[in-house]
DRENKESE-271317 format. One record per residue (C-alpha): z, x, y. Coordinates in Angstrom, 1 decimal, padded with zeros to 4 digits. Layout:
// DRENKESE-271317
pz, px, py
Z, X, Y
...
//
This chain:
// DRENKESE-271317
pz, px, py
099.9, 128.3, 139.0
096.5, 127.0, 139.3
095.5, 127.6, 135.9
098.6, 126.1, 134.8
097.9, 123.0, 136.7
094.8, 122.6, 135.3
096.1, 123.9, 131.9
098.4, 120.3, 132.3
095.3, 118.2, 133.5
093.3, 119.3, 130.5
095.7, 119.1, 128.2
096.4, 115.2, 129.4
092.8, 114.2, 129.3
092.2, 115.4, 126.0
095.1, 112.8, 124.7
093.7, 110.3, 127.1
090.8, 109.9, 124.8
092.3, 109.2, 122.0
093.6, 106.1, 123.9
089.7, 104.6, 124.3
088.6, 102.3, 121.9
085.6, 101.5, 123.1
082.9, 104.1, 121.5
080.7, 104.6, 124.2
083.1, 104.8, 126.5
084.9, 107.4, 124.4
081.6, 109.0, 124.1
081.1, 109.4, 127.9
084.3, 110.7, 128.5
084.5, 113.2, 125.6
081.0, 114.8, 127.2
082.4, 115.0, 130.8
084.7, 116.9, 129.5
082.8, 119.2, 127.3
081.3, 120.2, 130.7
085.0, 120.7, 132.4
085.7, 122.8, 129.3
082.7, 124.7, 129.0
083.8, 126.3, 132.7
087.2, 126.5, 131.9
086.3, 128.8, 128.7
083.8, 130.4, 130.6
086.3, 131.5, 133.0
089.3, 132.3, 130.2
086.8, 134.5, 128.0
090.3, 135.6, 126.5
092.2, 133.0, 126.1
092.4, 131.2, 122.6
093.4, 127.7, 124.0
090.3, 127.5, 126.0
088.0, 127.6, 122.8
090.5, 125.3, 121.0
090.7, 122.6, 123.5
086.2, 122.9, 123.6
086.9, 122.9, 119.7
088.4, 119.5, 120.2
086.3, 118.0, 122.3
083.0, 119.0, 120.3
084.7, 117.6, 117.1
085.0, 114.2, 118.8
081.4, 114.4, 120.2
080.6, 115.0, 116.9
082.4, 112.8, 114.7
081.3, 109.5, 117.3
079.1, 107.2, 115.5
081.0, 107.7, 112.7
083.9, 105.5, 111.0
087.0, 105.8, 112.9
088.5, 108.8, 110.4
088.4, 110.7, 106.9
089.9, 108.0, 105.4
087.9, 105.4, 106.2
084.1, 107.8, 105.1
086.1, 108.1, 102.0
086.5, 105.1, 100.8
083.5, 103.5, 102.1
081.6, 106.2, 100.2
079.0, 105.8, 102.6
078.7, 109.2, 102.8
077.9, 111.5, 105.7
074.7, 111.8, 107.4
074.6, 114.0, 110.6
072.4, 113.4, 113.1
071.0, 116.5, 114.6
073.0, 115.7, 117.6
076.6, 115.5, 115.9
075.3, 118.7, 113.3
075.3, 120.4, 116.3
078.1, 119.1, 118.1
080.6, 119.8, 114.6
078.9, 123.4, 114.4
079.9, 124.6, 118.1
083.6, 123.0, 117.1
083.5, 125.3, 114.1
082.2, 128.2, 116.8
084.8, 127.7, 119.0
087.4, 127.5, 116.9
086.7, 130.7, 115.0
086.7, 132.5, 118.2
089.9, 131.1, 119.0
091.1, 132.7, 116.0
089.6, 136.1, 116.0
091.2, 136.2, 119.6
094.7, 135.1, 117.9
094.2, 138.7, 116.3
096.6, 137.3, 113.2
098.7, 134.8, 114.8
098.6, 131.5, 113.3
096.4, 128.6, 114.7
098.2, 125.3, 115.0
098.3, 122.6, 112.3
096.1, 119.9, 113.7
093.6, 122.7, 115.5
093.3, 124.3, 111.5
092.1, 120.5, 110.4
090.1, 119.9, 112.9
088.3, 123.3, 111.8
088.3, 122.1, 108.4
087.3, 118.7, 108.3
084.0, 120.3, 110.8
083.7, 122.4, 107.6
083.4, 119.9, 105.4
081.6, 117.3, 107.6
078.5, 119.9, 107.8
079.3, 121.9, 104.3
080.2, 124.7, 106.1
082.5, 125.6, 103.3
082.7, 124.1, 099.9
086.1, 122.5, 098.4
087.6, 125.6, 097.7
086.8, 127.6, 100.6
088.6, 124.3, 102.5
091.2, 125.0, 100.5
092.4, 128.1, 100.8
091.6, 127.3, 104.4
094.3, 124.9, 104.5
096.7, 126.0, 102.0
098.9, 128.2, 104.4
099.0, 125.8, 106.9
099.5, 122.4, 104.5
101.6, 124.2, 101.7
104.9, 122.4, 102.6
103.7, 119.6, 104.3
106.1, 120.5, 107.6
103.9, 119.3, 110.8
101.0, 117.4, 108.7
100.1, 113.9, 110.0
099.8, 111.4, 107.1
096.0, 111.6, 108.1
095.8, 115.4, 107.9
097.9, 115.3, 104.3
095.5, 112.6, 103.4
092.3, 115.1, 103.8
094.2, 118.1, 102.6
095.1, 115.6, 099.0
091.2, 115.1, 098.3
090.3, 118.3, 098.7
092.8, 119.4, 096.4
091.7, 117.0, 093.9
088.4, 117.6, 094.5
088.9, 121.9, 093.7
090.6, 120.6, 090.5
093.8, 121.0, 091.7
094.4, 117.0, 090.8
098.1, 117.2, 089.8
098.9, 118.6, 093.6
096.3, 116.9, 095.2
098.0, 113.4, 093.8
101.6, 114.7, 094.1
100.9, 115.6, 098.1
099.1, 112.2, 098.8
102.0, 110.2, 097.6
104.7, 112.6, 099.3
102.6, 113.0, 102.6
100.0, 110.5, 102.8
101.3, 107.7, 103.6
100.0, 105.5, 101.0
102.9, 102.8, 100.6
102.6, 100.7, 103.7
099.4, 099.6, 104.4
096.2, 098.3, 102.2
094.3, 101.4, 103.3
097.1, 103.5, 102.3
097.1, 102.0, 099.0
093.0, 101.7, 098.4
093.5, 105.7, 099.1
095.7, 106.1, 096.5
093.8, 104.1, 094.1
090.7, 105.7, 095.1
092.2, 109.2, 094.6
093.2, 108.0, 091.2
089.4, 107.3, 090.6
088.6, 110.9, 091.6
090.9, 112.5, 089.3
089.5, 110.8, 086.6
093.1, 108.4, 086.0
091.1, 105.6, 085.3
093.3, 102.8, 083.5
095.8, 103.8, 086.9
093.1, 103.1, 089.0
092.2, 099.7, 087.6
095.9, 098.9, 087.8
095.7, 099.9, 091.2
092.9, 098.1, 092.5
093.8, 094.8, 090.5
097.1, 095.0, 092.2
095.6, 095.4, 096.2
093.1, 092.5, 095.1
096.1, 089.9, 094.3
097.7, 090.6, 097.9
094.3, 091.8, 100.0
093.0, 089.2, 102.2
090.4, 091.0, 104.0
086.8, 091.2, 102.7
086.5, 094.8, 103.7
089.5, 095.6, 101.3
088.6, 093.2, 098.9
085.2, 094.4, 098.9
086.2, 098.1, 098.2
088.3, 097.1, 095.3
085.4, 095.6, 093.4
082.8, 098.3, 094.3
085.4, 100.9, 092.9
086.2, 098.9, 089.5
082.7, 098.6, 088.8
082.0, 102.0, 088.8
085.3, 102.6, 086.3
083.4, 100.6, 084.4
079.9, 101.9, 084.7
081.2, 105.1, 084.0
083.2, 103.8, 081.4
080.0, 102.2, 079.4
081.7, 098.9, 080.3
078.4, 097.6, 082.1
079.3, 094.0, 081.2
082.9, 094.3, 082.9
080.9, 096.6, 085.9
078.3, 093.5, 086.2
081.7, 091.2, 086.9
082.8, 093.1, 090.0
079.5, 094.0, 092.1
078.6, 090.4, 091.7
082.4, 089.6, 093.4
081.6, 092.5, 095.9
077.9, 091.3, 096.7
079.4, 087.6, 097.4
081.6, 089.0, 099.6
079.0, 090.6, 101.7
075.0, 092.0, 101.1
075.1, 095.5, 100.2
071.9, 097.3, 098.9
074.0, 099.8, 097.1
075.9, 097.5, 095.4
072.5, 096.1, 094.2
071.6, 099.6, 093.0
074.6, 099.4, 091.1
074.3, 095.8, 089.5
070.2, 097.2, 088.7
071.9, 100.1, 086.8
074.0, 097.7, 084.9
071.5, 095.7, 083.9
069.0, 098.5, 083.1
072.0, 099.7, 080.4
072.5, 095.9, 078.9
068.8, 095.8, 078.6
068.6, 092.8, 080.6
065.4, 093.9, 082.3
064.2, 090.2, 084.1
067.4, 090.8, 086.1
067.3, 094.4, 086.8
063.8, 094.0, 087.9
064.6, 091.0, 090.1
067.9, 092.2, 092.0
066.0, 096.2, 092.2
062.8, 094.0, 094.3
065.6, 092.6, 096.1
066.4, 096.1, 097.3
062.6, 097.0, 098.1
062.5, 093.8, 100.1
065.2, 094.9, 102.3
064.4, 098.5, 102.2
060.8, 099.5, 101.3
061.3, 102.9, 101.2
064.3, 102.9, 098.9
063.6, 106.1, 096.6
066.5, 105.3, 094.0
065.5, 101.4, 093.3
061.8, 103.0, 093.0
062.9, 105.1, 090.3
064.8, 102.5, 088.5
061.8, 100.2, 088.2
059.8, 102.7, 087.2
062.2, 103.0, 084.1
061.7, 099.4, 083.2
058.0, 098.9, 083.7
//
C-alpha cells in the first residue's frame, strides 16, 4: 500500500510539470524530483517503472534551455548544442530507460516512454536515423497511441532514413499538420527535406499570405531562400533573406545572403553584409571563410 501511495504521488507530480510554464521554475521542480526518484529506484532495483519515471524526469532536465519541443528545433534549424549539463542529463534518460527495458525481459515499453528514449537518442546522436528508426517502427507502425507530436518526430526520421514516401504519408495522417501555422510550416518544411521543392514553395507562399506572426513569417522566407540557393536561383534566394532579415537580425541569415552574393559575383556586397557578421560575432569561423574566398 505504501508503495502504491507513493506510486500515485509520483506519477501526479511528474504531469504536474508539464503544467509549469515558467522555465526555471519547471527546472527547479524537475530536479527535486530527480532526487525523490533517484530513492525511489534505488529502493525498486527491479522494478521497470522506477527507471522509466527517472527516464522522464532526466529527459526534461535535459531538454530545459531548449525550445519548447521537436517541432519547434526543427524548424528553427537552430540546431542542437548540448551543454555538458543537459549531454549528461539526456544520457542518464537513455540509461535509465534501457534498464527499464532489459528488466521488461521482452515486454513492450510504452509509446510515449519509447520516444522519449528516442528523441534522447537523437538529441545526443546516440543512434543515427536508422537506428531511430527501427527503434520506433514497432511501436509507431500504425500510428494507434502516437501524439501528433510523437508522429511528428517519427515523420522526419523517416524521411530523413530515405523512407520519404512514408515519412510524408504518416505526417499528414498523424501529424497534425492542418490546423495550425506550425502544423503547416512542418509540412512545408518536411516537403523541403524530401527534396519536393516546387511543393514546398507552394507551401510556404501559401502560409506567408495568411501568417501574421514574424516568427512564421520569418521561417517561410529563410526556407524559400535556401530552395533557391540550392536551386542556383541566388537572385530569387537574395529576395527572401532580405524579407527575413527585415523582419528581424539574424547572423545566419546574413551568412546566407553572403553566399548569395558570393555566387552572383557581387563581391562589394558579400564583403560588406559577411563584416556585418564579424562585427556582431568576431569569432564567426564560416563568414571568415567566405571572405577569405573573395579577397
Amino acid at each position: 500500500m505504501f508503495w502504491r501511495i507513493s506510486h500515485n504521488r509520483i506519477v501526479s507530480e511528474i504531469h504536474s510539470v508539464s503544467g509549469i510554464t515558467d522555465p526555471q521554475k519547471r527546472f527547479e521542480k524537475l530536479k527535486k524530483l530527480k532526487s525523490s526518484l533517484e530513492s525511489y529506484r534505488d529502493e525498486n532495483e527491479m522494478e521497470p517503472e522506477s527507471y522509466l519515471f527517472l527516464s522522464r524526469i532526466y529527459y526534461g532536465l535535459g531538454m530545459s534551455g531548449m525550445d519548447n519541443d521537436f517541432t519547434d528545433i526543427y524548424l528553427k534549424e537552430s540546431g542542437v548544442k548540448l551543454s555538458p549539463e543537459s549531454l549528461k542529463y539526456l544520457t542518464e534518460s537513455i540509461k535509465n530507460s534501457r534498464k527499464a527495458i532489459a528488466l521488461l525481459d521482452g515486454k513492450e515499453i510504452a509509446v510515449d516512454d519509447i520516444f522519449i528514449l528516442a528523441e534522447a537518442c537523437y538529441f545526443t546522436g546516440y543512434y543515427d536515423g536508422n537506428g531511430i528508426y527501427d527503434m520506433l517502427k514497432a511501436y509507431a507502425g500504425g500510428g494507434d497511441g502516437v501524439s501528433s507530436a510523437n508522429a511528428r518526430f517519427f515523420s522526419i526520421i523517416c524521411i530523413n532514413s530515405g523512407r520519404v514516401e512514408d515519412g510524408l504519408a504518416f505526417l499528414q495522417s498523424k501529424g497534425d499538420v492542418e490546423n495550425s501555422v506550425k502544423g503547416k510550416l512542418l509540412w512545408a518544411r518536411a516537403l523541403r527535406e524530401a527534396m519536393k521543392n516546387t511543393e514546398a514553395i507552394i507551401a510556404f507562399q501559401k502560409i506567408l499570405k495568411t501568417a501574421e506572426d514574424s516568427v512564421s513569417q520569418k521561417i517561410a522566407y529563410l526556407n524559400l531562400g535556401r530552395i533557391y540557393h540550392d536551386q542556383h536561383l541566388y537572385k530569387e534566394s537574395v529576395e527572401q533573406y532580405t524579407a527575413a532579415l527585415a523582419l528581424e537580425d539574424d547572423i545566419n541569415c546574413r551568412l546566407w545572403l553572403g553566399k548569395n552574393y558570393i555566387a552572383l559575383g557581387e563581391k562589394d556586397k558579400a564583403k560588406s553584409v559577411l563584416n556585418d557578421v564579424l562585427n556582431a560575432d568576431s569569432s564567426n569561423e564560416e563568414a571568415k571563410k567566405l571572405l577569405g574566398m573573395i579577397q
